[in-house]
mmCIF file of the protein (N, C-alpha, C, O) and its ligand, coordinates in Angstrom:
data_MODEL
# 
_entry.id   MODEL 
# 
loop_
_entity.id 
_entity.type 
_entity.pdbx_number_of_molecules 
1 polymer     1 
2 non-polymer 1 
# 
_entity_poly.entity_id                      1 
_entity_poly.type                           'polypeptide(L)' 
_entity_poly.nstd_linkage                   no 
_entity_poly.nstd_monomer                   no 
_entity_poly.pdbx_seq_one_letter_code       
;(UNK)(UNK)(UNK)(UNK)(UNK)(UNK)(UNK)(UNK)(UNK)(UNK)(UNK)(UNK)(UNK)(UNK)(UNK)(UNK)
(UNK)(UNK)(UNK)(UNK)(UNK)(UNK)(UNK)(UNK)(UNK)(UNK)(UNK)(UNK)(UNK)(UNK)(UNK)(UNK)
(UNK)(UNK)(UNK)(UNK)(UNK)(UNK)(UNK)(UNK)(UNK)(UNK)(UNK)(UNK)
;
_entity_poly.pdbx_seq_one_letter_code_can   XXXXXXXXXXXXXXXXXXXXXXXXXXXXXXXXXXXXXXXXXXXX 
_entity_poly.pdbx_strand_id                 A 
# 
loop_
_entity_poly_seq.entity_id 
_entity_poly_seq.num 
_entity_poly_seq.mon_id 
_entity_poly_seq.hetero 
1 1  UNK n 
1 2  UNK n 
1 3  UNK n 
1 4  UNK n 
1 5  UNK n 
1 6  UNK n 
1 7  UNK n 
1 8  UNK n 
1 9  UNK n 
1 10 UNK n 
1 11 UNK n 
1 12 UNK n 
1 13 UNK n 
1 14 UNK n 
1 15 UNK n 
1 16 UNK n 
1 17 UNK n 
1 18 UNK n 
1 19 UNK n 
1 20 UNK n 
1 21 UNK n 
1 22 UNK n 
1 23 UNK n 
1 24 UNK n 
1 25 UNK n 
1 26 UNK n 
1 27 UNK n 
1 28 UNK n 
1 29 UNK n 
1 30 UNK n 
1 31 UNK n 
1 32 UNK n 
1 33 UNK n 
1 34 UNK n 
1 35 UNK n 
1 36 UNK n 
1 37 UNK n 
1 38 UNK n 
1 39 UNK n 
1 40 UNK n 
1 41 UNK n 
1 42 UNK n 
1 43 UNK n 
1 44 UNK n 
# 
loop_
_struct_asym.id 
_struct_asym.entity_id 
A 1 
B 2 
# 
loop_
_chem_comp.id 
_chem_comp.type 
_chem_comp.mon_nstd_flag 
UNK 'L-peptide linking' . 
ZN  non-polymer         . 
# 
_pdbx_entity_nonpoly.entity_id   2 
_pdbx_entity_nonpoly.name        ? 
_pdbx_entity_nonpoly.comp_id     ZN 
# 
_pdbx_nonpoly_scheme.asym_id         B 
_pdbx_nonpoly_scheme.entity_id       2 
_pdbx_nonpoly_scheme.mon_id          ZN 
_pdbx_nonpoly_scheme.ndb_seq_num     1 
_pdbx_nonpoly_scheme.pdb_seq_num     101 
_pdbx_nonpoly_scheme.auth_seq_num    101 
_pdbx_nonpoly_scheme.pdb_mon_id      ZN 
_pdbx_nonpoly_scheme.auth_mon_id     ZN 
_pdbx_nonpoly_scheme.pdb_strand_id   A 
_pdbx_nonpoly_scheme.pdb_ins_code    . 
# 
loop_
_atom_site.group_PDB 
_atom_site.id 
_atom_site.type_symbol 
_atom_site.label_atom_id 
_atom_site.label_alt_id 
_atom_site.label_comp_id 
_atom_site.label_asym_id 
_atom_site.label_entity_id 
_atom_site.label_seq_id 
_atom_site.pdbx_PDB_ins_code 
_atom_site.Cartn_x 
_atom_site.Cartn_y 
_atom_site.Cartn_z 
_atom_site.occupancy 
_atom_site.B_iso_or_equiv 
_atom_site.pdbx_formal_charge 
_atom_site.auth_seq_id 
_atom_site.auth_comp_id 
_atom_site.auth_asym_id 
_atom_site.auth_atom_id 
_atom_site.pdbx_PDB_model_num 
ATOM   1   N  N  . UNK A 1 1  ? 0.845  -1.207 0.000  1.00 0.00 ? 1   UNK A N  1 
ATOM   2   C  CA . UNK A 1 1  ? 0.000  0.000  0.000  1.00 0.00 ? 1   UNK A CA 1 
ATOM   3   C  C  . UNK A 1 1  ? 0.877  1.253  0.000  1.00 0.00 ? 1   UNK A C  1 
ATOM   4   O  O  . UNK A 1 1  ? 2.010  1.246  0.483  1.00 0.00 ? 1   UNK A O  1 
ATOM   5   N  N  . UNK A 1 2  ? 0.264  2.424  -0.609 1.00 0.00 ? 2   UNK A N  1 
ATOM   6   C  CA . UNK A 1 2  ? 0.964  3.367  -0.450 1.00 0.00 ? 2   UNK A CA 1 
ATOM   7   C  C  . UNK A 1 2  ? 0.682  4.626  0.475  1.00 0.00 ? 2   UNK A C  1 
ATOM   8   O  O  . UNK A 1 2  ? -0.505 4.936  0.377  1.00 0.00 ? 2   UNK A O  1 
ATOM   9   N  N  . UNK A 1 3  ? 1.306  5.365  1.247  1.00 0.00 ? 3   UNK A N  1 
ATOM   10  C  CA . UNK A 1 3  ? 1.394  6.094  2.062  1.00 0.00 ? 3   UNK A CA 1 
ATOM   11  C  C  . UNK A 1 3  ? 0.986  7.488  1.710  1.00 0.00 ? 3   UNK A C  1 
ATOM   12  O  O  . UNK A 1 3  ? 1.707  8.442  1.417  1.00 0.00 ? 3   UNK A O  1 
ATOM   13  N  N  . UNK A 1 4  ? -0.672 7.392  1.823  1.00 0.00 ? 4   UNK A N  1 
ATOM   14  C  CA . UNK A 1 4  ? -0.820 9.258  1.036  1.00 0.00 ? 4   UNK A CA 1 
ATOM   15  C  C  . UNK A 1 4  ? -0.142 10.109 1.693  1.00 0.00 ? 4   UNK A C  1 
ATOM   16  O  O  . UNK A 1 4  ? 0.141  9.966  2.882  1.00 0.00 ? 4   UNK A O  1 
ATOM   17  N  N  . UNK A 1 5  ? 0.180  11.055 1.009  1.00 0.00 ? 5   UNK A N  1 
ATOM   18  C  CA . UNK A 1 5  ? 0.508  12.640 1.910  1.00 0.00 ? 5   UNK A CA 1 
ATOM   19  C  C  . UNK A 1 5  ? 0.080  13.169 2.880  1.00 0.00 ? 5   UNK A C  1 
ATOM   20  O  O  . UNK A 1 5  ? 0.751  13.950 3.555  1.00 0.00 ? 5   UNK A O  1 
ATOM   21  N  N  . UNK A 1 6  ? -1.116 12.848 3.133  1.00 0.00 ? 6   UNK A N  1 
ATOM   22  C  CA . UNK A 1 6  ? -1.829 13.524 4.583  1.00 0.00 ? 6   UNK A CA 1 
ATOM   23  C  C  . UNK A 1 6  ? -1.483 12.560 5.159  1.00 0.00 ? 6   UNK A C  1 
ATOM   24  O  O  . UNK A 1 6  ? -0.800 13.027 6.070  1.00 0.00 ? 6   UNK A O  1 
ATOM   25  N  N  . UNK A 1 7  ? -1.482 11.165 5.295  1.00 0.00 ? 7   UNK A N  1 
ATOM   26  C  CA . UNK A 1 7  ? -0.627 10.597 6.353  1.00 0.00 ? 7   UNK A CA 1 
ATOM   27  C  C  . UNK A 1 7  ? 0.678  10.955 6.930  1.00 0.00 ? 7   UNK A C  1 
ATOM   28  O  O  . UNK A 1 7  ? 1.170  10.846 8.054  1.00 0.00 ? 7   UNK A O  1 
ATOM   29  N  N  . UNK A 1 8  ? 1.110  11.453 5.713  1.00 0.00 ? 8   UNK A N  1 
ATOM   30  C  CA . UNK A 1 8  ? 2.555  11.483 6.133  1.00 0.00 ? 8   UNK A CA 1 
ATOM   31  C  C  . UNK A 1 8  ? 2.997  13.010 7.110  1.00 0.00 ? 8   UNK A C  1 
ATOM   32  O  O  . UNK A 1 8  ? 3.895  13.406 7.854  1.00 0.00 ? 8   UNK A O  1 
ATOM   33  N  N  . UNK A 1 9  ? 1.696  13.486 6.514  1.00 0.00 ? 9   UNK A N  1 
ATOM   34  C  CA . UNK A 1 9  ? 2.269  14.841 7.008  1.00 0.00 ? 9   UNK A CA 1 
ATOM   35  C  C  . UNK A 1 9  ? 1.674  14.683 8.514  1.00 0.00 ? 9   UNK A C  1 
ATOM   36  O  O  . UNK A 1 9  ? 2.192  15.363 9.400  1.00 0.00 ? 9   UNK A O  1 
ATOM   37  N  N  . UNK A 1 10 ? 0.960  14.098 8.723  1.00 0.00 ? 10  UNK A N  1 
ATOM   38  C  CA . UNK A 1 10 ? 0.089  13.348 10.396 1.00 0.00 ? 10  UNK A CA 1 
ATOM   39  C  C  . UNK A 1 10 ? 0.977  13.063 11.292 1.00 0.00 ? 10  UNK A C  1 
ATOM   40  O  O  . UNK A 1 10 ? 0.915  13.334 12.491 1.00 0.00 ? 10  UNK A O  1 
ATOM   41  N  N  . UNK A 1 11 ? 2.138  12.303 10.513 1.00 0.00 ? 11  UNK A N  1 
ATOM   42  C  CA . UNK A 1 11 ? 3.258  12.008 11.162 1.00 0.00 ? 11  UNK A CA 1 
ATOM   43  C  C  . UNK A 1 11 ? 4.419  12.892 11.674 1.00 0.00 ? 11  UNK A C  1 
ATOM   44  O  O  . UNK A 1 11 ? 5.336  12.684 12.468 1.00 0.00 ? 11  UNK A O  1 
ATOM   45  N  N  . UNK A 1 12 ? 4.100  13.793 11.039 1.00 0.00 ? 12  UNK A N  1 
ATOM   46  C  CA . UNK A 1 12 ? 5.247  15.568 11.626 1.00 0.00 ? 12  UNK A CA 1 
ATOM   47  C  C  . UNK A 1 12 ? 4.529  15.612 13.026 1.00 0.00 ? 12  UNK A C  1 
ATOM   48  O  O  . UNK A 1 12 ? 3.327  15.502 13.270 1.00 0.00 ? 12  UNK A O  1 
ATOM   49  N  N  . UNK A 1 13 ? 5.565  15.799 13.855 1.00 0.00 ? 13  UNK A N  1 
ATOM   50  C  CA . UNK A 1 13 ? 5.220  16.246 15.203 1.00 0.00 ? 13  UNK A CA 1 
ATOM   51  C  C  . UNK A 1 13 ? 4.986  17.546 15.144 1.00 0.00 ? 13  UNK A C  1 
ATOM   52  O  O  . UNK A 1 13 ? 5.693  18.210 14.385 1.00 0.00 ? 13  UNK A O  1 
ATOM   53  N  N  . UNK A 1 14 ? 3.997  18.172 15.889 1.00 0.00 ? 14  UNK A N  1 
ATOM   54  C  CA . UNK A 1 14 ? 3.555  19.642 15.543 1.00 0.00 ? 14  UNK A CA 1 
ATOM   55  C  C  . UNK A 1 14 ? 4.221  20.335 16.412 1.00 0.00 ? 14  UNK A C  1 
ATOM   56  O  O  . UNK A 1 14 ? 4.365  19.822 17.522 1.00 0.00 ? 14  UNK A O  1 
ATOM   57  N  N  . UNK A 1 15 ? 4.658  21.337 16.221 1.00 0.00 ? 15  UNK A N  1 
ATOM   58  C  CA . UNK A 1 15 ? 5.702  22.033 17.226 1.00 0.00 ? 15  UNK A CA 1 
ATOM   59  C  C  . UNK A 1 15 ? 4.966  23.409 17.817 1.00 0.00 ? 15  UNK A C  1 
ATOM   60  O  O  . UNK A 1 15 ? 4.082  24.166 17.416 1.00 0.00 ? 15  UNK A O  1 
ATOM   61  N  N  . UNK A 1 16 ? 5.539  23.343 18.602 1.00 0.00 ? 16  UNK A N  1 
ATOM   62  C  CA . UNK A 1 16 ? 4.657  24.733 19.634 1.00 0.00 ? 16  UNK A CA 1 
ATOM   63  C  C  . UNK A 1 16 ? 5.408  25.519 20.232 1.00 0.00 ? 16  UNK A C  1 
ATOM   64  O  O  . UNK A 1 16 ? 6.480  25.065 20.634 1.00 0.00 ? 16  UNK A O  1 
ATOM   65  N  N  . UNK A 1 17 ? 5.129  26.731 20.441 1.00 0.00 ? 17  UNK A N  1 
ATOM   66  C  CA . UNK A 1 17 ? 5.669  27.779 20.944 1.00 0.00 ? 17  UNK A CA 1 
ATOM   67  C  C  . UNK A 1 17 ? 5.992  27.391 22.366 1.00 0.00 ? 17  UNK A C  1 
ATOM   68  O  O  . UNK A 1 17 ? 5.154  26.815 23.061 1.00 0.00 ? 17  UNK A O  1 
ATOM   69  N  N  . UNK A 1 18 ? 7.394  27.749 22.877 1.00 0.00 ? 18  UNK A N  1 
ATOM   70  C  CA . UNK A 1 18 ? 7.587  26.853 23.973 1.00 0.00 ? 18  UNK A CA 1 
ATOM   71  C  C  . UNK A 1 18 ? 7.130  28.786 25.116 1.00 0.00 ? 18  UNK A C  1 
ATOM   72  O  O  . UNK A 1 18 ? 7.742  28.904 26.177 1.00 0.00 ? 18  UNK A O  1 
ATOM   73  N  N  . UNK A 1 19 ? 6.592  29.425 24.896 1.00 0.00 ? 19  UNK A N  1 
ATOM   74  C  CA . UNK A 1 19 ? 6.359  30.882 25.382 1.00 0.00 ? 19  UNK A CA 1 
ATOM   75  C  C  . UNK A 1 19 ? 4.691  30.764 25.655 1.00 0.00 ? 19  UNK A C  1 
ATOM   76  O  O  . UNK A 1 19 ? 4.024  30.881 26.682 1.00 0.00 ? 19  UNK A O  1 
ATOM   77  N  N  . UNK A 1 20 ? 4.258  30.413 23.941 1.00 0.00 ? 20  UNK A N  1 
ATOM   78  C  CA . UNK A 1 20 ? 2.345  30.245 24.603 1.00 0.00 ? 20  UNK A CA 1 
ATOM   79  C  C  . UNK A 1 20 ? 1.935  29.337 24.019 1.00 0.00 ? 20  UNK A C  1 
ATOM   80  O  O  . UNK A 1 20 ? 0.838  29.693 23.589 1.00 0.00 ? 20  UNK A O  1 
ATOM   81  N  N  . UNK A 1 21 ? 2.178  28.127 23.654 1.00 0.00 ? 21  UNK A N  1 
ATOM   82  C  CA . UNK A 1 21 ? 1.564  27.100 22.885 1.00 0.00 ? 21  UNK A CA 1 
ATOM   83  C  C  . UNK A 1 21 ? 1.317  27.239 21.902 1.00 0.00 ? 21  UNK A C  1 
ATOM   84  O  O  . UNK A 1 21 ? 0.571  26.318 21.572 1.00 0.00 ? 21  UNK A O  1 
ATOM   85  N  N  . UNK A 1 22 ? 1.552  28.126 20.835 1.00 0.00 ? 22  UNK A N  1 
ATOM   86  C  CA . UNK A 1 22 ? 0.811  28.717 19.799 1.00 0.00 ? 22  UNK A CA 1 
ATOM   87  C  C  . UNK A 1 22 ? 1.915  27.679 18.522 1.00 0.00 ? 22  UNK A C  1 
ATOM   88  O  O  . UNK A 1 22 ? 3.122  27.459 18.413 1.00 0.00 ? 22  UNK A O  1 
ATOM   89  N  N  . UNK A 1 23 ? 0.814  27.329 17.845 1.00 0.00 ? 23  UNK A N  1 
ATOM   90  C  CA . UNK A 1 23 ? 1.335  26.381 16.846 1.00 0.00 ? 23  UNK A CA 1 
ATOM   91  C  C  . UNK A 1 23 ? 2.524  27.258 16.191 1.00 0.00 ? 23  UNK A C  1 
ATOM   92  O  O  . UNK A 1 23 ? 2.345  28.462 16.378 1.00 0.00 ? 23  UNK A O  1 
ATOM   93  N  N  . UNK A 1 24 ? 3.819  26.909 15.393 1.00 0.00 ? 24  UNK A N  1 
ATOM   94  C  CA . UNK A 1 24 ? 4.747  27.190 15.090 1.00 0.00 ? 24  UNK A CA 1 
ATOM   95  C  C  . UNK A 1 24 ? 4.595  26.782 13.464 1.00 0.00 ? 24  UNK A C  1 
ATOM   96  O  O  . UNK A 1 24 ? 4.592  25.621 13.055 1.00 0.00 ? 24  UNK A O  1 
ATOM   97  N  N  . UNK A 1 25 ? 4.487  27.828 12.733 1.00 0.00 ? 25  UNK A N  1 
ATOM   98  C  CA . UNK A 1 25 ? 4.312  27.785 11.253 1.00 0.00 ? 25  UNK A CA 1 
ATOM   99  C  C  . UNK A 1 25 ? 5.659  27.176 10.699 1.00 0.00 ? 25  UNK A C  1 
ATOM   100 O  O  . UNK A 1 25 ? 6.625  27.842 11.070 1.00 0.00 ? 25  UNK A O  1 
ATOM   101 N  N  . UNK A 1 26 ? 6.025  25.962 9.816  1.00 0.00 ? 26  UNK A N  1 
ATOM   102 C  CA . UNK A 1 26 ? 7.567  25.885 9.444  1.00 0.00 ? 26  UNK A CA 1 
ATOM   103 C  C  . UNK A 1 26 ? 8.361  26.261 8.823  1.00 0.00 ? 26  UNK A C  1 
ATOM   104 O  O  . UNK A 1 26 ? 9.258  25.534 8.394  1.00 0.00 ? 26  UNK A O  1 
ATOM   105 N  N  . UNK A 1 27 ? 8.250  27.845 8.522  1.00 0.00 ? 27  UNK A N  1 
ATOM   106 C  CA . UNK A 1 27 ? 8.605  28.510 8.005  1.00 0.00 ? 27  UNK A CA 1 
ATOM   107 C  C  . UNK A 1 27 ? 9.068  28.563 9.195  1.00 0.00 ? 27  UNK A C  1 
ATOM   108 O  O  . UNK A 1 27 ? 10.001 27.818 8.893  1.00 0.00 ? 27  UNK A O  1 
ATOM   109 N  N  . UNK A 1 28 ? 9.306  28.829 10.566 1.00 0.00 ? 28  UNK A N  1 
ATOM   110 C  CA . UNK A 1 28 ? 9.959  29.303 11.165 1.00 0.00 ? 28  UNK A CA 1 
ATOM   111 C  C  . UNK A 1 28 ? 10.838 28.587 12.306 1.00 0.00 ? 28  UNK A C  1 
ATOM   112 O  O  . UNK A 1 28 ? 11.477 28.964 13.288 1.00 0.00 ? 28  UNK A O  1 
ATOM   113 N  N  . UNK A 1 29 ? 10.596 27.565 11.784 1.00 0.00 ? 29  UNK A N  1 
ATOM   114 C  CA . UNK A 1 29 ? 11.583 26.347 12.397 1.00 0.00 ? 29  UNK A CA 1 
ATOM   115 C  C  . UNK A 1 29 ? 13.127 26.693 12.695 1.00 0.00 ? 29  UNK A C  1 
ATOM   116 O  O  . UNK A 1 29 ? 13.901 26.371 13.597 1.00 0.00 ? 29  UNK A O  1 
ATOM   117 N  N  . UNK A 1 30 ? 13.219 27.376 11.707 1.00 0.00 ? 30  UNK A N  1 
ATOM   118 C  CA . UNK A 1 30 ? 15.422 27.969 12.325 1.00 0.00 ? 30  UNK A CA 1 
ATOM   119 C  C  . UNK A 1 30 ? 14.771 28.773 13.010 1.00 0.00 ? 30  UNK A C  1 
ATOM   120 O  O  . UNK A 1 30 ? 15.739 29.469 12.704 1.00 0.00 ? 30  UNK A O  1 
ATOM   121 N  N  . UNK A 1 31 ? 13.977 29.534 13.761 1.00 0.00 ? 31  UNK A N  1 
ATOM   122 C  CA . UNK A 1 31 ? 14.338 30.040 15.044 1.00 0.00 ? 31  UNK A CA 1 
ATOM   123 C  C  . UNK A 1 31 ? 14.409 29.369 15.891 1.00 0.00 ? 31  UNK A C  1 
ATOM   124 O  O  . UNK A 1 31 ? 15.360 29.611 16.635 1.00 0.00 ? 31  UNK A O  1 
ATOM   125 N  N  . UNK A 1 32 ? 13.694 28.433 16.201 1.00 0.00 ? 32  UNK A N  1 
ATOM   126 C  CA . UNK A 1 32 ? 13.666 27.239 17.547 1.00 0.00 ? 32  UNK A CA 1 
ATOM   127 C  C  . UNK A 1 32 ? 12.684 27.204 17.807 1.00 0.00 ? 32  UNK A C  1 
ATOM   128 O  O  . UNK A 1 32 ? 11.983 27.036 16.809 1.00 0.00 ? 32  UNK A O  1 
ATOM   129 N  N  . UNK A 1 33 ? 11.956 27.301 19.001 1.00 0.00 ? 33  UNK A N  1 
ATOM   130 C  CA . UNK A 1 33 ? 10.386 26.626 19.544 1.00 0.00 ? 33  UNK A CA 1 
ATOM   131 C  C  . UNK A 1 33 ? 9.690  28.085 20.157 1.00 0.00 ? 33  UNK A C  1 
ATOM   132 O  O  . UNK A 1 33 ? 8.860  27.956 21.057 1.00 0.00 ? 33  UNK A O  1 
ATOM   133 N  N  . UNK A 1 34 ? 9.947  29.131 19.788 1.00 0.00 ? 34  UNK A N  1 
ATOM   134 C  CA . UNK A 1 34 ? 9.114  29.941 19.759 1.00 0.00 ? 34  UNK A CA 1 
ATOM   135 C  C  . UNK A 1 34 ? 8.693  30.795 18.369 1.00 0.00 ? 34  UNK A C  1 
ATOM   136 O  O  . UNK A 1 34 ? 9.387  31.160 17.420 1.00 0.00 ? 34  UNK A O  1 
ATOM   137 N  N  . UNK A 1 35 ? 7.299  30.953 18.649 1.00 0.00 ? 35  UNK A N  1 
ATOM   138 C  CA . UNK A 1 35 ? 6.124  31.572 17.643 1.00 0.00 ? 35  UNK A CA 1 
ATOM   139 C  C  . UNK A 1 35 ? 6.618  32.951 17.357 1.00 0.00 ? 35  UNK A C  1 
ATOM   140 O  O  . UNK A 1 35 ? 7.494  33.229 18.176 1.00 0.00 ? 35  UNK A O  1 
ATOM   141 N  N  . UNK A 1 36 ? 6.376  34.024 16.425 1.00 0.00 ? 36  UNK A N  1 
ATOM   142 C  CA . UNK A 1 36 ? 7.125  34.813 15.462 1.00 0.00 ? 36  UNK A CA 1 
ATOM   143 C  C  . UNK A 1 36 ? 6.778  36.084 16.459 1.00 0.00 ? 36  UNK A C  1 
ATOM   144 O  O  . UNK A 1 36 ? 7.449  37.110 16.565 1.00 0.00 ? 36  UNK A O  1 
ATOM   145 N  N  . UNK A 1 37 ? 5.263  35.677 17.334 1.00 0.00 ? 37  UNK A N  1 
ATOM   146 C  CA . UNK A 1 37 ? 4.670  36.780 18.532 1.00 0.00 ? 37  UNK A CA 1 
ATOM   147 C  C  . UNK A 1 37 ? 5.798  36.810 19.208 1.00 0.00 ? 37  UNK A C  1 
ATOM   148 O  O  . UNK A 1 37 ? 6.460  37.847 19.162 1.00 0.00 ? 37  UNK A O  1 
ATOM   149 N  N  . UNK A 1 38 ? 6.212  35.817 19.891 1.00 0.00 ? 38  UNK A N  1 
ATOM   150 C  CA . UNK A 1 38 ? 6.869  35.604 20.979 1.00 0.00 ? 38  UNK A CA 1 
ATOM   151 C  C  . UNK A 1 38 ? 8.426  36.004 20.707 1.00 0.00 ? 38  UNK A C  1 
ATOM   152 O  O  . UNK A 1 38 ? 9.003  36.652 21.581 1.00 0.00 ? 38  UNK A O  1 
ATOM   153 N  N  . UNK A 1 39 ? 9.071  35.662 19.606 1.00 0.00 ? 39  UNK A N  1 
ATOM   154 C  CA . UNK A 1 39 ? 10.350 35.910 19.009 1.00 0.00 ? 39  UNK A CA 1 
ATOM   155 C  C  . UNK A 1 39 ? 10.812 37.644 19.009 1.00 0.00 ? 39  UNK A C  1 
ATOM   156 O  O  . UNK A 1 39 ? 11.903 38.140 19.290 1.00 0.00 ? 39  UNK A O  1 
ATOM   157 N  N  . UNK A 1 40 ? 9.500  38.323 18.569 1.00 0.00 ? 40  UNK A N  1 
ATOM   158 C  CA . UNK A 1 40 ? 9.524  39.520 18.658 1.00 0.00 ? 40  UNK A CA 1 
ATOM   159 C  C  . UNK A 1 40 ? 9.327  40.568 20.013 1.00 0.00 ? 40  UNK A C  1 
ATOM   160 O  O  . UNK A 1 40 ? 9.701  41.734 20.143 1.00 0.00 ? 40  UNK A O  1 
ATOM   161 N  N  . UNK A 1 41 ? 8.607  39.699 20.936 1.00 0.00 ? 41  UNK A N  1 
ATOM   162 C  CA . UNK A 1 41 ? 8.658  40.109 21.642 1.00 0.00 ? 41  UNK A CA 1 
ATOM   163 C  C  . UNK A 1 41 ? 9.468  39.923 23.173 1.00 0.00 ? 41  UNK A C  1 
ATOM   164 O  O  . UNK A 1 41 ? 9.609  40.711 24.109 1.00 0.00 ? 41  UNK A O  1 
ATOM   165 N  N  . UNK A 1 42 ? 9.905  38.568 22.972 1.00 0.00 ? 42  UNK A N  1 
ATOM   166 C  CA . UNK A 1 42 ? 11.588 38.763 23.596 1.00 0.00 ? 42  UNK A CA 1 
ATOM   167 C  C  . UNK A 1 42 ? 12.640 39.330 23.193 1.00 0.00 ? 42  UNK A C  1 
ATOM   168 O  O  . UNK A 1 42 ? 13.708 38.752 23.394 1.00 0.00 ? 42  UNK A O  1 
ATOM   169 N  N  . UNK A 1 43 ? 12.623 40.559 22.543 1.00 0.00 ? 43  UNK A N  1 
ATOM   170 C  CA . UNK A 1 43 ? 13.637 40.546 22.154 1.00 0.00 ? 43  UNK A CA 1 
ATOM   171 C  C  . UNK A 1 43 ? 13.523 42.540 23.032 1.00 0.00 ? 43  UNK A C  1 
ATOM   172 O  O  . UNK A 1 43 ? 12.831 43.502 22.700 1.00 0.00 ? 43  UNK A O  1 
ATOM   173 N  N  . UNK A 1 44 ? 14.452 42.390 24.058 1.00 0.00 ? 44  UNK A N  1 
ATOM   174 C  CA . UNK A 1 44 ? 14.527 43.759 24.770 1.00 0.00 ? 44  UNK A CA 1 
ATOM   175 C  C  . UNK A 1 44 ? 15.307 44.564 24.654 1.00 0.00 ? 44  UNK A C  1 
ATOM   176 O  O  . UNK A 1 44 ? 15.220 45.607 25.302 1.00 0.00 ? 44  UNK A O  1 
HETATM 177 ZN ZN . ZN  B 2 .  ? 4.488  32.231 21.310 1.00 0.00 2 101 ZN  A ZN 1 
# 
């Protein structure tokens, strides 16, 4: 059998903002485990 795409993508662990839980788009995966809110706003 073959393995559709939405399975596969089922299988990505979903990553979360380690600041507010907020799902992490993967576009932004080279920052690390915080959300683009949170990235910006640690920054003092
Ligand atoms: Zn966040």
């Amino acid at each position: 059998m073959i393995q559709s795409s939405v399975e596969f993508f089922k299988n990505l662990p979903a990553k979360q903002c380690s600041e507010c839980g907020e799902k992490i788009e993967e576009q932004h995966e080279c920052y690390g485990s915080k959300c683009d809110h949170c990235l910006h706003v640690s920054v003092n």
